[in-house]
C-alpha positions in Angstrom: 26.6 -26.5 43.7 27.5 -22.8 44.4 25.0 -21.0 46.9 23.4 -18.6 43.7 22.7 -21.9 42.5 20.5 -23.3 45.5 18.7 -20.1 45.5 17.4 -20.2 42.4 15.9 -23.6 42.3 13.7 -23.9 44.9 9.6 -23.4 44.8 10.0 -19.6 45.1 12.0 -18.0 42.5 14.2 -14.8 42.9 11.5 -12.1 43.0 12.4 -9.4 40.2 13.6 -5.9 41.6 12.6 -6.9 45.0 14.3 -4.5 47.1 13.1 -2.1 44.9 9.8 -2.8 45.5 10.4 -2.8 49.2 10.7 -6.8 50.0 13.9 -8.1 51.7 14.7 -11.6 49.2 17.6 -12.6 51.9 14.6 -13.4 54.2 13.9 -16.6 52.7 15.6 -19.7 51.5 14.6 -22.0 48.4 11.6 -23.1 49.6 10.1 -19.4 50.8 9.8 -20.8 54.2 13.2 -19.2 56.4 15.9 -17.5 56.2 19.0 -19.0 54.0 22.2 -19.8 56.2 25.7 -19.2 54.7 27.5 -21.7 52.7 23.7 -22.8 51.4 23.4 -26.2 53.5 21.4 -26.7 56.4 20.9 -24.2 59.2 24.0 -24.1 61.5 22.9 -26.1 64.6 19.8 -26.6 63.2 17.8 -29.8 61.9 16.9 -30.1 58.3 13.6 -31.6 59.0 12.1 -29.3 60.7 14.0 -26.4 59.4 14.2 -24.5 62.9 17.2 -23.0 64.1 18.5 -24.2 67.9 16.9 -21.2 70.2 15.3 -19.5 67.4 11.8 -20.0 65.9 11.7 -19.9 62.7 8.7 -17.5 62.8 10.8 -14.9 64.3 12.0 -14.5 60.9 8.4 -14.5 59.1 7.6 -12.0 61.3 10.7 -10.1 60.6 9.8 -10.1 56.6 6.2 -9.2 57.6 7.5 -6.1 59.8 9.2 -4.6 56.5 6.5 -5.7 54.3 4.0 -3.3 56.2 6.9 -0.8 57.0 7.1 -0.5 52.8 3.3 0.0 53.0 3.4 2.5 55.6 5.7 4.7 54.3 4.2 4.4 51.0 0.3 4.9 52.6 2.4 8.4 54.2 4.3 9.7 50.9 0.8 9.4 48.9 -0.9 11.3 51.8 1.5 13.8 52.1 1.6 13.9 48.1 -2.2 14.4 48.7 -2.1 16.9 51.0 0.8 18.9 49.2 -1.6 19.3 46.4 -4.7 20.1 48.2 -2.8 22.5 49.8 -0.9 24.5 46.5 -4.6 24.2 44.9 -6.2 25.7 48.0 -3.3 28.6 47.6 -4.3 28.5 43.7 -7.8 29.2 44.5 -7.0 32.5 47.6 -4.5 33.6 44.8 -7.7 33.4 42.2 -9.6 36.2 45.0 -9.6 39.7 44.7 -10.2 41.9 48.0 -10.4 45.3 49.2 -11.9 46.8 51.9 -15.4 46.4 53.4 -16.1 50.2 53.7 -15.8 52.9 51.8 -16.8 55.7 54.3 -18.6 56.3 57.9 -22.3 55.6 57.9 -22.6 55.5 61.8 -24.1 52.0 61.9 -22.8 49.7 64.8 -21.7 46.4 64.0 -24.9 43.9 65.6 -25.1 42.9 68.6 -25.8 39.0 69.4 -29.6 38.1 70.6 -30.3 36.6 73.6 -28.9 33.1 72.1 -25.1 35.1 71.5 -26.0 34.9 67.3 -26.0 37.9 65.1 -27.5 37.7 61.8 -25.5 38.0 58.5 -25.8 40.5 55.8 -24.3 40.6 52.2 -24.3 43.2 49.7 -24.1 41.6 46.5 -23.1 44.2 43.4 -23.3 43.5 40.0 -20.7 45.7 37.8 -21.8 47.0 34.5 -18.2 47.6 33.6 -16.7 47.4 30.4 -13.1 47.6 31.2 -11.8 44.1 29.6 -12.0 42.7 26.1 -14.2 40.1 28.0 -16.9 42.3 29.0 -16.9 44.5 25.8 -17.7 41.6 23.8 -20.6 40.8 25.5 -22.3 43.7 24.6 -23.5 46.9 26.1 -22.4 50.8 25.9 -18.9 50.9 24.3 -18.8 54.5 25.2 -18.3 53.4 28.5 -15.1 51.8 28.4 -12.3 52.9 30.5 -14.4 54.3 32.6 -15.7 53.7 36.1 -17.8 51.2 36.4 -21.3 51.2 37.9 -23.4 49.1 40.4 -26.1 48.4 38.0 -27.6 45.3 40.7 -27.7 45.9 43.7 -29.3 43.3 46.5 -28.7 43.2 50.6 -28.7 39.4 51.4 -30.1 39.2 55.2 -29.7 36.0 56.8 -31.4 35.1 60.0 -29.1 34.9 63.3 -30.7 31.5 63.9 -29.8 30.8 60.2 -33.3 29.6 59.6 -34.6 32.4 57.2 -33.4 34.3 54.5 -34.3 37.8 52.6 -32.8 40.1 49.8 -34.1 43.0 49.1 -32.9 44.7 45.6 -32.6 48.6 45.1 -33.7 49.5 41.3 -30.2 51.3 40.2 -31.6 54.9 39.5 -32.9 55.2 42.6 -31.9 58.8 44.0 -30.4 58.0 47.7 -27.8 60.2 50.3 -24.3 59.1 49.2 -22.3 59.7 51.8 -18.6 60.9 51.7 -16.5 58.4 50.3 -12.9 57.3 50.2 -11.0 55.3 46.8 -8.2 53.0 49.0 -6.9 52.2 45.7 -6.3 56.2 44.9 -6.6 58.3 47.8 -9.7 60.5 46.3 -12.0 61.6 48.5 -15.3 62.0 47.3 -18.0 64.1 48.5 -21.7 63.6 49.7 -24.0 64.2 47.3 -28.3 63.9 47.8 -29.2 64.5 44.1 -27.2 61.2 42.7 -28.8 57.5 41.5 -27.2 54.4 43.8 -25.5 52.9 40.8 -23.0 55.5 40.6 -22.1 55.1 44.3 -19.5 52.4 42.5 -17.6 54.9 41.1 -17.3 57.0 44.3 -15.1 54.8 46.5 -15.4 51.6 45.2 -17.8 48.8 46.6 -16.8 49.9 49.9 -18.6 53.1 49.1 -21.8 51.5 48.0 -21.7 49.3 51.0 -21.6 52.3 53.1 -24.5 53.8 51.0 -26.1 51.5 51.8 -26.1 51.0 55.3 -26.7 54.8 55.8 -29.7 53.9 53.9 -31.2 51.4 55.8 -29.5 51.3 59.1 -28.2 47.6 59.1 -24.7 47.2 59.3 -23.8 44.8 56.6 -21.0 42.4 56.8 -19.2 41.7 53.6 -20.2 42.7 50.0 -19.6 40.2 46.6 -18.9 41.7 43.7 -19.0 40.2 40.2 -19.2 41.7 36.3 -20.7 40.8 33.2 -17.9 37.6 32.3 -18.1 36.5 35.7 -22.2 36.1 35.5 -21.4 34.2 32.3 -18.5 31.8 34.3 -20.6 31.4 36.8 -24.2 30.3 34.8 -22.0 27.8 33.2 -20.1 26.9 35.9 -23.3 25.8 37.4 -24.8 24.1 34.7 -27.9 26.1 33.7 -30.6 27.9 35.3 -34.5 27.3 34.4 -36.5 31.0 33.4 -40.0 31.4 32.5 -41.3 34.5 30.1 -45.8 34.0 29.6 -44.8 34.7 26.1 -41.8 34.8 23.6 -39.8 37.7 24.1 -37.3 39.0 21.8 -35.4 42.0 23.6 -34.3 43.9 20.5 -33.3 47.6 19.6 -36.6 49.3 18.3 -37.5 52.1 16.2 -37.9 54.3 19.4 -35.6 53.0 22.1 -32.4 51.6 21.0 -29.9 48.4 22.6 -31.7 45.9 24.5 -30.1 42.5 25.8 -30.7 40.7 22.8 -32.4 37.8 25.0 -34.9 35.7 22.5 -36.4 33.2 24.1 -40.3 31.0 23.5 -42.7 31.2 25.8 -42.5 28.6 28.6 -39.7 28.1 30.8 -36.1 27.7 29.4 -32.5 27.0 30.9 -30.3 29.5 30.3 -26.8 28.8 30.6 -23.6 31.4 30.0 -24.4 34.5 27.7 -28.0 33.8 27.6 -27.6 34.1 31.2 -26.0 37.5 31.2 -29.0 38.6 28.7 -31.8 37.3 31.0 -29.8 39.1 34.4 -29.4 42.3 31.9 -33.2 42.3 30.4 -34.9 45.7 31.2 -36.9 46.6 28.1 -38.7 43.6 27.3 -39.8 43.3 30.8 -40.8 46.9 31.5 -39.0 48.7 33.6 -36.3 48.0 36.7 -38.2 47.0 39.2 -39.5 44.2 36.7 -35.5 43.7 35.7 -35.3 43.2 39.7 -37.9 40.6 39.7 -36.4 38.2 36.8 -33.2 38.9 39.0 -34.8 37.1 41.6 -36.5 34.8 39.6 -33.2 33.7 38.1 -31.0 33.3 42.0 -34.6 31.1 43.3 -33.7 29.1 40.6 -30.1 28.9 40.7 -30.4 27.9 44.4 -33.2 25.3 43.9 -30.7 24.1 41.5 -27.5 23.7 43.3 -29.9 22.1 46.6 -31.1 19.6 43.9 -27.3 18.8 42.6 -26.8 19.1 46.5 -23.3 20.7 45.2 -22.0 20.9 49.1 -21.5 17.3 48.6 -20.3 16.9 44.9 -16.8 17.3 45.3 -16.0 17.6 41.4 -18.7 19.9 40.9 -17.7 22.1 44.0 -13.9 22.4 42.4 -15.3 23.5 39.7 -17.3 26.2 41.3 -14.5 27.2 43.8 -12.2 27.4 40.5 -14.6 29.7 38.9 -16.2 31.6 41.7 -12.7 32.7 43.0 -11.7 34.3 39.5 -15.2 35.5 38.8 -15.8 37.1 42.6 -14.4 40.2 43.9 -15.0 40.4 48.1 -14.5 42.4 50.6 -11.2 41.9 53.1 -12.9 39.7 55.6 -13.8 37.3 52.8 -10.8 37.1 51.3 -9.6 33.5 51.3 -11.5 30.0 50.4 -12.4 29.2 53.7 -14.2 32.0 54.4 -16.2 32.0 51.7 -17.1 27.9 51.9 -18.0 28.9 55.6 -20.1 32.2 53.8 -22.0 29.9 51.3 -22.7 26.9 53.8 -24.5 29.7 56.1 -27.2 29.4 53.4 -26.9 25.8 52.7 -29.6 24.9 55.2 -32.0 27.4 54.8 -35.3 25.9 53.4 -36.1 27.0 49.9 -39.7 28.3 51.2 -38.0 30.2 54.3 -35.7 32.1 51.4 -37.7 35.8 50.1 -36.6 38.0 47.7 -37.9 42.0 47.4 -37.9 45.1 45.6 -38.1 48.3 47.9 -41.0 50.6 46.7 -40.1 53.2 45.0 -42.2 56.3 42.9 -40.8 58.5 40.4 -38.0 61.5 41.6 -40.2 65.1 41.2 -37.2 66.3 39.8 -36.2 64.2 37.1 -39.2 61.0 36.0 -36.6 59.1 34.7 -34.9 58.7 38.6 -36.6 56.9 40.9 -37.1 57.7 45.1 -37.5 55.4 47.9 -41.5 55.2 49.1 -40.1 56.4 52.7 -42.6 54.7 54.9 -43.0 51.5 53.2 -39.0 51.1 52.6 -38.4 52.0 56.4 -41.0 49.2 57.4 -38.4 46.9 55.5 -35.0 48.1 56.6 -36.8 48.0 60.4 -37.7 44.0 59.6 -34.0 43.6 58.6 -32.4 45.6 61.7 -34.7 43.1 64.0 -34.3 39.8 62.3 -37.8 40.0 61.3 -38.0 37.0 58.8 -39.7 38.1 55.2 -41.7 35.1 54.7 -44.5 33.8 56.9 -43.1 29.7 57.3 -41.7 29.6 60.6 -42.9 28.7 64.0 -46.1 30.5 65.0 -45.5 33.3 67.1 -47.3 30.8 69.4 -44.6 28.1 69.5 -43.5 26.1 71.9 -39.7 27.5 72.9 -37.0 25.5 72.0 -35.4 23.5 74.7 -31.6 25.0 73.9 -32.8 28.0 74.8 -30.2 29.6 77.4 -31.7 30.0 81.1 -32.8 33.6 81.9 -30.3 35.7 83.6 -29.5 37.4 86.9 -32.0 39.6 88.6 -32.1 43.5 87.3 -30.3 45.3 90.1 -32.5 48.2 91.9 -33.9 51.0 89.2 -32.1 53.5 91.5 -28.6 52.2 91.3 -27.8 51.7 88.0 -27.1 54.7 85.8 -28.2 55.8 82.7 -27.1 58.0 79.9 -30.0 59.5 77.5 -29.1 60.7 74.1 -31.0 62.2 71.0 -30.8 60.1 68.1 -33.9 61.1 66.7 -32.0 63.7 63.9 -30.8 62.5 60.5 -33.3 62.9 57.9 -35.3 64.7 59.8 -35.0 67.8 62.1 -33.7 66.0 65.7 -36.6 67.0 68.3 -35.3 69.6 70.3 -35.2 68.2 74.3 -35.8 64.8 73.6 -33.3 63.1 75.6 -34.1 65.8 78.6 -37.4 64.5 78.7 -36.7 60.7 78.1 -34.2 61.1 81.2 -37.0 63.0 83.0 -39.7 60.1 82.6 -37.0 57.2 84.0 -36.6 59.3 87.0 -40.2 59.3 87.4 -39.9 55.7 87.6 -37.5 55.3 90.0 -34.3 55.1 87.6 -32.9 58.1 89.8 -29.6 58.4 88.3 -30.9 59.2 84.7 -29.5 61.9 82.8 -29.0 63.2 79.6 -26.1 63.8 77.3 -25.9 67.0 75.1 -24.3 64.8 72.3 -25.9 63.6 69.2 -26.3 60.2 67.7 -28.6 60.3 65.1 -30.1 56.8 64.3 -33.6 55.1 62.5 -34.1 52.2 65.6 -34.0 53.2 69.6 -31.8 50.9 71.6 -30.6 50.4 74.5 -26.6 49.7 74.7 -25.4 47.9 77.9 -21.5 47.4 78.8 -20.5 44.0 76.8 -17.9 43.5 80.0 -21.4 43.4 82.3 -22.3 40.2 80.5 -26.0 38.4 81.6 -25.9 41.3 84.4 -25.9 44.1 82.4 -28.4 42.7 80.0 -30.6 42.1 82.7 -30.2 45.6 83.7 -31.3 46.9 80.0 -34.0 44.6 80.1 -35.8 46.6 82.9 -35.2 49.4 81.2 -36.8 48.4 77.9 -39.8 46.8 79.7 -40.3 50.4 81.8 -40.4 52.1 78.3 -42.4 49.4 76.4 -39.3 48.7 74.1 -39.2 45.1 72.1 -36.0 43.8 73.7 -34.3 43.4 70.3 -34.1 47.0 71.2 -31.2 45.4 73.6 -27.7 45.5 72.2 -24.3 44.8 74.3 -21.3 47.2 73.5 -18.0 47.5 74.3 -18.2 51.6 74.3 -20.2 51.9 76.6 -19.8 52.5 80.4 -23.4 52.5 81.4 -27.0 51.8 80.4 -27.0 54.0 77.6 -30.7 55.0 76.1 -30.1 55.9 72.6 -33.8 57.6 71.2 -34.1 56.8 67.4 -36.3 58.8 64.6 -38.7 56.2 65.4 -39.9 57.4 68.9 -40.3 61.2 68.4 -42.9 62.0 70.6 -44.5 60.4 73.9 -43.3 58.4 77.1 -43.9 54.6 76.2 -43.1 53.5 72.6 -45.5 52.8 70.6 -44.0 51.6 67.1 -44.9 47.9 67.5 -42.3 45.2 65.7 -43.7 43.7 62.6 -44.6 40.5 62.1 -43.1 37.9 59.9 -44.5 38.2 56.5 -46.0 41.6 57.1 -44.2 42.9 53.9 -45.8 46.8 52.7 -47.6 47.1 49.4 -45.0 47.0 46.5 -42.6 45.1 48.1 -43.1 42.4 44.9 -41.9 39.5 47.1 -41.6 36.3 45.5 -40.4 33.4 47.5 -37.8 30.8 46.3 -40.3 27.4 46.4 -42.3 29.5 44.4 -41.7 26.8 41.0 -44.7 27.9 38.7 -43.6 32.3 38.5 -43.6 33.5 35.1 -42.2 37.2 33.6 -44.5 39.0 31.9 -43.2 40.5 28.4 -44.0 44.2 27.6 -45.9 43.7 24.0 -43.7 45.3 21.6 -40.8 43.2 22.9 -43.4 39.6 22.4 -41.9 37.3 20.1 -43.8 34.6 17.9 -40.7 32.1 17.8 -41.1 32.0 14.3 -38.7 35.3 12.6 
């Protein structure tokens, strides 16, 4: 009998398309259990019996046939991998090719980027923007002004996101959008127009002076907090993402039917019964876009936040960070709904972005409206209550949480604290530079830094002096050298305590050469500052916080707008 013979007749029969499948068949014999010689009798040398070959185990050869059995497995384990992690990588290049980016600013406000607290964190600030424009079939169709299309669009929501630098609190304070504000000069990137300041314009149209960059820097000439990134995002991107997400519970006291009327013409065209409802896609938009039915802007503001407590109670209870499906799906539609600044500009950055929230208790997030009274010169514009909104923006430029959850003022420290620094060196060796910041919206006070520098001598800080420049700003700080490190902070920290300064009022920079006092608008008068930090919690009147555990808020409905659920 020919060898193909023997080998087909034993206990183990020829295994079909088993090279292809990665097993050797020419490792075994008839009966599975060696190697088959040559010629098909027994193993040269060998003895049939026991099947071993003279100075050769036979389980040198199993071992051989195992070797390439787990070889085929390895290489197959490392081409699915790398199959894996050639499509998670063209996907993650999908979604950065989904993001549109342009620059951060739009303009020179004169704010300084924030310096770390005594831990080394910063806080993080977002200006989120919602377009009203009308440019794409998309966003035509879902209502509005046509009148308005092809033209530049406007920043009709307008919120600062501040989150805590020990990422533990949260606040968002909303601007309504015809509030009259300073605009400052502005710059398109796209076009090259330059636009000028203006004092007599609402904030929505900052949009269309510059591009969000422009409102950005608006902004932080309003308030004084350098913000980090803005998001942008327009009517068919609210509508992607409220589906995107599933739904979002509202609440209205009563039905409300946001209709065109006899007297006032549009409206949303949100109808919904009284109770609480989830609103999902265009009902979304109509909620987000309500102004009529609910009264006025600063009410529109409040179902605003009412609507992004909501959405966040519902992603922490989907606990979305961990749902890979459902996070695809919102990184698919967040990247083609979003428009970001540079610095956000890819998928990482905004995962890392959205997981500096992720942590932040629902009862430690507020959300605000700043005060505002009608403009003298026009009642259908709106002006900033100055001393109530300064309170606010002061609260956001020293981490000054909105709510009133955390740790007692009381508490004990926490043990990660780092160790205090070096000594201060000797008041009389360290120099100082004094400057006036206390111009801008008001007249600067004439000899201000003169006598600032005057009063440090007095105590002993000899080398005081002051500077005949200009750097008009709302908070006093003082800047030390960031290359001085715990030295130089130390140093600053004298300073501060000499003046009666918080040491928030502390910031490192890498400007600087010396201790440099710089004396904001608010310490216009006397030696020893006097404008005490505010508490947590210690919103002013009109502030209309509401606080994201907050389950049981409903929107009141402006009676001609109440609807019976019945026509």
């Amino acid at each position: 009998m020919g060898q193909s013979s023997v080998r087909r007749e034993g206990t183990r029969g020829r295994v079909p398309h088993a090279r292809e499948l990665g097993w050797d068949e020419s490792l075994y014999d008839e009966d599975g259990t060696g190697p088959q010689p040559a010629g098909g009798g027994p193993r040269d040398g060998g003895d049939s019996r026991t099947g071993h070959r003279r100075g050769k185990p036979r389980r040198r050869a199993k071992k051989a046939g195992k070797r390439r059995v787990f070889r085929w497995i390895a290489v197959t384990l490392s081409l699915l991998i790398l199959g894996t992690a050639s499509a998670g990588y063209l996907y993650y290049q999908h979604l950065n090719s989904n993001i549109r980016s342009s620059g951060r600013s739009g303009g020179e406000s004169g704010v300084k980027k924030t310096a770390p607290n005594a831990l080394g964190d910063t806080p993080l600030n977002i200006l989120l923007i919602g377009s009203d424009s009308r440019n794409s079939a998309a966003n035509v169709k879902l209502g509005g002004s046509r009148d308005t299309v092809g033209e530049k669009p406007r920043a009709d929501v307008q919120m600062l996101l501040h989150i805590s630098a020990d990422r533990k609190s949260a606040s968002m304070v909303s601007i309504p959008r015809d509030t009259i504000v300073e605009i400052p000069e502005c710059k398109d990137t796209k076009t090259g127009e330059t636009f000028r300041p203006t004092t007599t314009t609402p904030i929505n149209e900052s949009l269309q002076r510059g591009g969000p960059g422009c409102t950005l820097t608006t902004w932080e000439k309003l308030t004084g907090v350098y913000i980090n990134h803005w998001v942008m995002i327009d009517f068919a991107g609210v509508v992607a993402m409220a589906d995107a997400i599933g739904g979002v519970d509202v609440c209205v006291k009563t039905g409300v039917w946001d209709r065109p009327t006899r007297m006032v013409p549009g409206g949303s065209g949100l109808k919904l019964p009284a109770g609480t409802s989830t609103v999902k896609g265009e009902d979304a938009l109509k909620w987000l876009r309500t102004r009529h039915a609910f009264g006025n802007d600063q009410n529109r503001a409040r179902a605003q936040h009412m609507y992004m407590n909501s959405m966040l109670r519902t992603l922490k209870e989907q606990n979305v960070w961990s749902d890979a499906g459902r996070l695809m799906n919102l990184a698919e539609t967040g990247t083609k709904a979003l428009q970001v600044s540079d610095e956000l500009g890819s998928v990482k950055k905004l995962f890392d972005l959205s997981m500096q929230l992720k942590n932040v208790p629902l009862n430690r997030i507020t959300m605000t409206t700043i005060p505002t009274v009608e403009w003298s010169q026009n009642k259908d514009r709106l002006v900033p209550v100055d001393k109530s909104a300064d309170k606010m923006w002061r609260m956001l430029r020293d981490d000054v949480a909105f709510d009133k959850n955390g740790k007692p003022a009381g508490a004990k420290p926490s043990t990660s604290a780092k160790p205090t620094g070096p000594a201060a060196a000797a008041p009389s060796t360290l120099g100082i530079t004094v400057i006036n910041g206390t111009g801008g919206e008001e007249t600067s006070v004439v000899g201000r830094a003169g006598g600032m520098a005057e009063t440090l001598r007095g105590e002993g800080f000899t080398q005081a002096a002051s500077s005949q420049s200009a750097e008009p700003r709302k908070d006093t700080v003082i800047k030390y050298p960031q290359q001085d490190g715990e030295q130089g902070k130390s140093d600053a920290l004298s300073v501060a305590k000499v003046l009666g300064l918080p040491t928030t009022a502390v910031k490192a920079d890498t400007k600087v050469r010396e201790l440099t006092l710089v004396i904001g608008a608010d310490w216009r008068e006397g030696a020893t500052y006097k404008n005490p930090k505010p508490e947590a919690g210690d919103l002013p009147d009109g502030a209309d916080d509401l606080n994201a555990a907050d389950t049981g808020d409903c929107m009141d409905v402006y009676y001609i707008y109440k609807w019976d659920g019945k026509s």
